[in-house]
C-alpha positions as CSV (number, residue, x, y, z in Angstrom):
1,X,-22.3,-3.1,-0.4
2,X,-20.8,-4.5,-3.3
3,X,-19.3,-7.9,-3.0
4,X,-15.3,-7.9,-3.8
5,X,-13.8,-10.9,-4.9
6,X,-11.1,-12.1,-2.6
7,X,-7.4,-11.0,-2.8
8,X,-4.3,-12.3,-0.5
9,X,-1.4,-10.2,-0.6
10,X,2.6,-11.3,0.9
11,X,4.3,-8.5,2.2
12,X,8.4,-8.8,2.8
13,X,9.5,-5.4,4.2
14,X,13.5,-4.8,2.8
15,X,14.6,-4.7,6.2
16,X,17.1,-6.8,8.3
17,X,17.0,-8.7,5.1
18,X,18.8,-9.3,1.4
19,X,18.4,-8.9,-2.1
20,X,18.9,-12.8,-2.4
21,X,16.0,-13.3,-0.2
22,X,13.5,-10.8,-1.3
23,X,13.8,-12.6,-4.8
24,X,13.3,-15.8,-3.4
25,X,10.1,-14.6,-1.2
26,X,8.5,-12.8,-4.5
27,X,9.2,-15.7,-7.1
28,X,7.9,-18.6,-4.6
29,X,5.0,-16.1,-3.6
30,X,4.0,-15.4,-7.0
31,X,4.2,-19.3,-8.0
32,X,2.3,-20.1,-5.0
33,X,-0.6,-18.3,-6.2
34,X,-1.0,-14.9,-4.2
35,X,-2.7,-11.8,-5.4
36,X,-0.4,-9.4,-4.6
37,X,3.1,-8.9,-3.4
38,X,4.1,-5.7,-1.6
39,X,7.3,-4.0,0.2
40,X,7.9,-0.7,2.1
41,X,8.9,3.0,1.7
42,X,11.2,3.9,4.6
43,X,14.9,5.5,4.6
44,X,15.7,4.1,8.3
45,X,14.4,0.8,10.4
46,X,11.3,1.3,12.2
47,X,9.7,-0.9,14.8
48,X,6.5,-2.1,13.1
49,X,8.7,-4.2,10.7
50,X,11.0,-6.4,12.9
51,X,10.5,-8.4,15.8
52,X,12.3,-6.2,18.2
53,X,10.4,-2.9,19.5
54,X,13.0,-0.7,18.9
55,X,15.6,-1.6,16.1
56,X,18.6,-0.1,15.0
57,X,17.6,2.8,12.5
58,X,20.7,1.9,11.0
59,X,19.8,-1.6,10.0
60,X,20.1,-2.8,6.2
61,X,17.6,-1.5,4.6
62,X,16.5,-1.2,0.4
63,X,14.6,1.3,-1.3
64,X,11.3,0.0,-1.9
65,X,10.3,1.8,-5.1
66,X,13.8,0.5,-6.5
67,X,12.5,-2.6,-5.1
68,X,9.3,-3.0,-7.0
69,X,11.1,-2.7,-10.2
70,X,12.9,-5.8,-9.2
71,X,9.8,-7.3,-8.7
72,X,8.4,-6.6,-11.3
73,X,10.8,-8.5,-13.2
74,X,11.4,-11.7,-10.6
75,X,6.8,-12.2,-11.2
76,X,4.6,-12.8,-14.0
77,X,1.3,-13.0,-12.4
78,X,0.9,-11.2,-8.7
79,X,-0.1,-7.5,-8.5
80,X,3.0,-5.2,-6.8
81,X,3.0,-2.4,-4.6
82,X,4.3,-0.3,-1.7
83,X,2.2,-0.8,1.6
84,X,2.4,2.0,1.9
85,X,4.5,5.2,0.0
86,X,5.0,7.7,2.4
87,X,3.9,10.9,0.4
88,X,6.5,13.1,2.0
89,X,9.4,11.8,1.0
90,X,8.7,12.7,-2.9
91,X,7.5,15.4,-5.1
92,X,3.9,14.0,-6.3
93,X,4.6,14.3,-10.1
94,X,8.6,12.8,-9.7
95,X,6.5,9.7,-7.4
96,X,4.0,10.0,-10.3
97,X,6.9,8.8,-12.9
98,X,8.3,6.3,-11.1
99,X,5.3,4.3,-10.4
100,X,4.2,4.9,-14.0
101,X,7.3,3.1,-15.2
102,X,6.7,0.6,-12.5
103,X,3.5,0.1,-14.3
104,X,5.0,-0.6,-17.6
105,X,7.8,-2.6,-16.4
106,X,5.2,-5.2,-14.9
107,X,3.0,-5.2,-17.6
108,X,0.4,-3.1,-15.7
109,X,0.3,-5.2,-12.3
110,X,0.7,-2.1,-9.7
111,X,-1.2,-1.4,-6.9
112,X,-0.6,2.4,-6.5
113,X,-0.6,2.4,-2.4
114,X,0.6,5.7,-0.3
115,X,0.2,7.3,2.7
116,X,0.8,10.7,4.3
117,X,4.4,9.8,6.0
118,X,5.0,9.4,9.3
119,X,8.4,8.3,10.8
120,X,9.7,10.7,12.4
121,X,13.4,10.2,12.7
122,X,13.8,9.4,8.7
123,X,12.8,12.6,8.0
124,X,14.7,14.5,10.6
125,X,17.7,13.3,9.5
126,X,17.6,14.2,6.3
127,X,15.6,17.7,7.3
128,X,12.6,17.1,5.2
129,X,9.4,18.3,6.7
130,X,7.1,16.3,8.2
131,X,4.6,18.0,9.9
132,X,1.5,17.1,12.3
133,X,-1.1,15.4,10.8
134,X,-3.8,17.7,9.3
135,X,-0.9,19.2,7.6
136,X,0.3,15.9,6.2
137,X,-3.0,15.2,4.8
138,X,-3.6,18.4,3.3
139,X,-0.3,18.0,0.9
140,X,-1.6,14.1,0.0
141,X,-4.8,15.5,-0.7
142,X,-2.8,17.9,-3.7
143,X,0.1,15.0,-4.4
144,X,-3.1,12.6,-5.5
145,X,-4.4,15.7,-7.5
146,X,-1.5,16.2,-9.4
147,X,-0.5,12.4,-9.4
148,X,-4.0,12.0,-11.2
149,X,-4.0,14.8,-13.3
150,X,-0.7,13.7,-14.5
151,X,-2.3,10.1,-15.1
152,X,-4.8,11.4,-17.3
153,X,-5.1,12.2,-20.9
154,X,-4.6,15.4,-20.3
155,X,-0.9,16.9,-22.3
156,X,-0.4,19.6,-20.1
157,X,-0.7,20.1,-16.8
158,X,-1.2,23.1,-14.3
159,X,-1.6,22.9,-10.5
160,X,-1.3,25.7,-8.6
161,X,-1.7,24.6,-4.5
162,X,-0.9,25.6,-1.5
163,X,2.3,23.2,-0.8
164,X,3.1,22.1,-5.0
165,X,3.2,24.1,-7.7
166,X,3.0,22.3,-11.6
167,X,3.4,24.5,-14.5
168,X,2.9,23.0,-18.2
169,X,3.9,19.9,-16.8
170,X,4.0,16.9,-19.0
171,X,3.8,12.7,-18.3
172,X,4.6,10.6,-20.8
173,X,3.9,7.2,-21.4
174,X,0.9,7.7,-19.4
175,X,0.3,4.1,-17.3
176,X,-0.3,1.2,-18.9
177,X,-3.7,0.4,-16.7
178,X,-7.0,2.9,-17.3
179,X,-7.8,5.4,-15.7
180,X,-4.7,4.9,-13.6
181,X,-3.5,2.2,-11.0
182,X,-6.0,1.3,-8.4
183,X,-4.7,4.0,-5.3
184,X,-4.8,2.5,-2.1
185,X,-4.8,4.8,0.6
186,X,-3.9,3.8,4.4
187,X,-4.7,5.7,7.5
188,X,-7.4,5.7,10.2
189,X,-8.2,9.4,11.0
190,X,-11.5,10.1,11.1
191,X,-12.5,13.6,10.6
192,X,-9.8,13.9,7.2
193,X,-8.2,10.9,6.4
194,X,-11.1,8.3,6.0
195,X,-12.7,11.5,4.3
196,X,-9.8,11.3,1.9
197,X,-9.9,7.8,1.3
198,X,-13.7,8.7,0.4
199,X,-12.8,11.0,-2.4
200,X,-10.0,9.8,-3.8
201,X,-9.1,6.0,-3.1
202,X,-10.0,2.6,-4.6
203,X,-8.7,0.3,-1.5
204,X,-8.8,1.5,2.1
205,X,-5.8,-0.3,3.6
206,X,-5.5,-0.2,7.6
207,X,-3.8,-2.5,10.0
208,X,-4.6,-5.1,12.6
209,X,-3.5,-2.9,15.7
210,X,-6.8,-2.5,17.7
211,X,-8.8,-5.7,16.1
212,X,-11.2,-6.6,13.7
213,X,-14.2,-5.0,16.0
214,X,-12.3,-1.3,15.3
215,X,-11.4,-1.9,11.9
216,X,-14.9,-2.3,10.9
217,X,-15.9,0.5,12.8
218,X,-13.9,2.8,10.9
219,X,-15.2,0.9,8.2
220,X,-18.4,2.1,9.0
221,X,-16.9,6.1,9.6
222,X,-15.8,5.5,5.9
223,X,-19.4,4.1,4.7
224,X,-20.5,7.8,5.9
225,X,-17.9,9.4,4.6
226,X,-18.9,8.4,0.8
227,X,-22.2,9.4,1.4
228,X,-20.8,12.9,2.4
229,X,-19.0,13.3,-0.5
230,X,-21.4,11.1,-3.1
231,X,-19.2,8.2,-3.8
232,X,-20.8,4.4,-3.5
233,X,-19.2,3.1,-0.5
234,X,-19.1,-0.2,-2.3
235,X,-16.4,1.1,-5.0
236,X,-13.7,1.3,-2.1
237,X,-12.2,-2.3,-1.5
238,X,-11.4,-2.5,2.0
239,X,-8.0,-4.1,3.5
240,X,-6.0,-5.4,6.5
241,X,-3.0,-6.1,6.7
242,X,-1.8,-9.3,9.3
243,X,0.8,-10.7,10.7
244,X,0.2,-14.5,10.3
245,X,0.6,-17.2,12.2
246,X,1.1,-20.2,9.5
247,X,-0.9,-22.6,11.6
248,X,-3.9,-20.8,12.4
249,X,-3.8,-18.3,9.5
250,X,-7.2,-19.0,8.4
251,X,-8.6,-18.8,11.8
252,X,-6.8,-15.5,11.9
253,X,-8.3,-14.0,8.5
254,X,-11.7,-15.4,8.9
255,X,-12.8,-12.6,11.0
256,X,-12.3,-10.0,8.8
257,X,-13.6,-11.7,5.7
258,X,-16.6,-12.0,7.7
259,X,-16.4,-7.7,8.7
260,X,-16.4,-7.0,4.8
261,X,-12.5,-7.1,4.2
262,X,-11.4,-8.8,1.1
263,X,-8.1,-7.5,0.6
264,X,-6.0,-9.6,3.0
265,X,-2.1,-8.4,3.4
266,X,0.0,-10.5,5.3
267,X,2.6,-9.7,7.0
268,X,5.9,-12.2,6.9
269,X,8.8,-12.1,9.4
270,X,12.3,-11.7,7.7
271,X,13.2,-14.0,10.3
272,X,11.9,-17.4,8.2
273,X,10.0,-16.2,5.4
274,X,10.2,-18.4,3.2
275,X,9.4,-21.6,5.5
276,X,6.4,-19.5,6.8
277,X,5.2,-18.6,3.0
278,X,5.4,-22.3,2.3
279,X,2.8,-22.9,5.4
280,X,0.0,-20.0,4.5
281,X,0.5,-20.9,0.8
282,X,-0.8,-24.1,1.2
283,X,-3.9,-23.3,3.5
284,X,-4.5,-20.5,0.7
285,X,-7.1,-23.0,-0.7
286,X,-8.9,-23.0,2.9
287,X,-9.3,-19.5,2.9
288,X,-10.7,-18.9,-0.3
289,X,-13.4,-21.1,0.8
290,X,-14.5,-18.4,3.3
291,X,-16.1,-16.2,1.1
């Protein structure tokens, strides 16, 4: 498999947080020397963000796209993205515009990252659909069909599917990077989202819930995946994301380096994120040295 140089990633999520701090996180994480900076996509709080289980869905709580036009201004150097956009919250060619001017704001420095939705109550209180799985995969396979038919040269565009409709649609600026942003998909299905992730993404981005033995077996489901389709498994960057802890953090990535992960997002606690960014950033040097 193709050899991918290294990449580590800060992620802040805009939740139980403020605008003050978020700028402070990005600026010192881009001086520091990260790769990549990232926030969320979610309308209400969701557990896998805070330290409590179950917080408040009404906690404070910023858009992220809004967010990473911010960013884009606050850094001069780190990649920016959404870990990850939840697909169902947008119509594919308005999403398609906003990350393009995303794109131009930052000079061409986004990482295009989306997902098929999933929290529940955010949707159900604003009644848009949801859906079980299959179905939510089925409408990101045509968002990223439109999204990159959009993205291309193309003028005009017509897409005709089962869940979006485009008619002479146009996109213009196209984005600033060629052929488009690098699309990171995440998700762990099997039998259609890791076949997904074959066809269509650059990064495979999945999550540190059931270990670094799990992760690379899925790895592995994607490796056969490619080969279904006829893609070279190398092209697809894979990714974690982690939630560190500043005094073991390379012990904690080292793992995964070593299980072919080389996109490394990790995960900081609103909590004390800047005195925890200011620990990993200086053992950043260590970790490079793994690979």
């Amino acid at each position: 498999m193709t050899q991918h140089p290294l990449r580590i990633g800060a992620k802040l999520v805009p939740q139980g947080t403020s605008i003050a701090a978020l700028r402070a996180f990005w600026r010192l994480a881009d001086e520091s020397g990260f790769d990549h900076l990232w926030v969320y996509d979610h309308l209400a709080g969701v557990g896998n963000a805070a330290t409590v289980a179950e917080p408040d869905p009404a906690i404070d709580l910023f858009d992220g796209w809004s967010l990473l036009a911010a960013m884009a201004s606050e850094t001069r150097n780190a990649r920016i993205g959404c870990m990850v956009t939840a697909n169902s919250l947008r119509h594919p060619a308005v999403l398609a515009k906003i990350a393009t001017t995303v794109d131009h704001l930052s000079g061409g420095r986004l990482e295009f990252g989306i997902g098929a939705g999933w929290a529940e109550y955010e949707h159900r209180m604003l009644d848009i659909a949801l859906g079980g799985p299959g179905h939510r995969i089925d409408k990101l396979r045509e968002s990223l069909t439109i999204i990159k038919a959009l993205w291309s040269p193309e003028k005009f565009i017509d897409f005709f599917g089962d869940y979006y409709t485009v008619e002479k649609a146009v996109h213009a600026p196209k984005p600033v990077q060629s052929p488009h942003p690098p699309i990171w998909l995440g998700g762990t299905g099997e039998k259609r989202m890791l076949k997904l992730v074959a066809e269509q993404a650059d990064v495979w981005n999945t999550v540190n819930h059931d270990g670094v033995d799990e992760a690379a077996r899925l790895s592995g489901v994607l490796d056969r995946w490619c080969a279904e389709v006829g893609r070279d498994p190398g092209e697809i960057r894979r990714s974690v994301q982690l939630r560190p802890d500043p005094r073991r953090v390379v012990d904690d990535v080292a793992p995964w380096l070593d299980a072919g992960f080389t996109e490394i997002v990790l995960f900081f606690s609103p909590e004390q994120p800047l005195a925890d960014l200011e620990k990993v950033a200086a053992r950043l040097p260590m970790i490079r040295t793994l690979i």
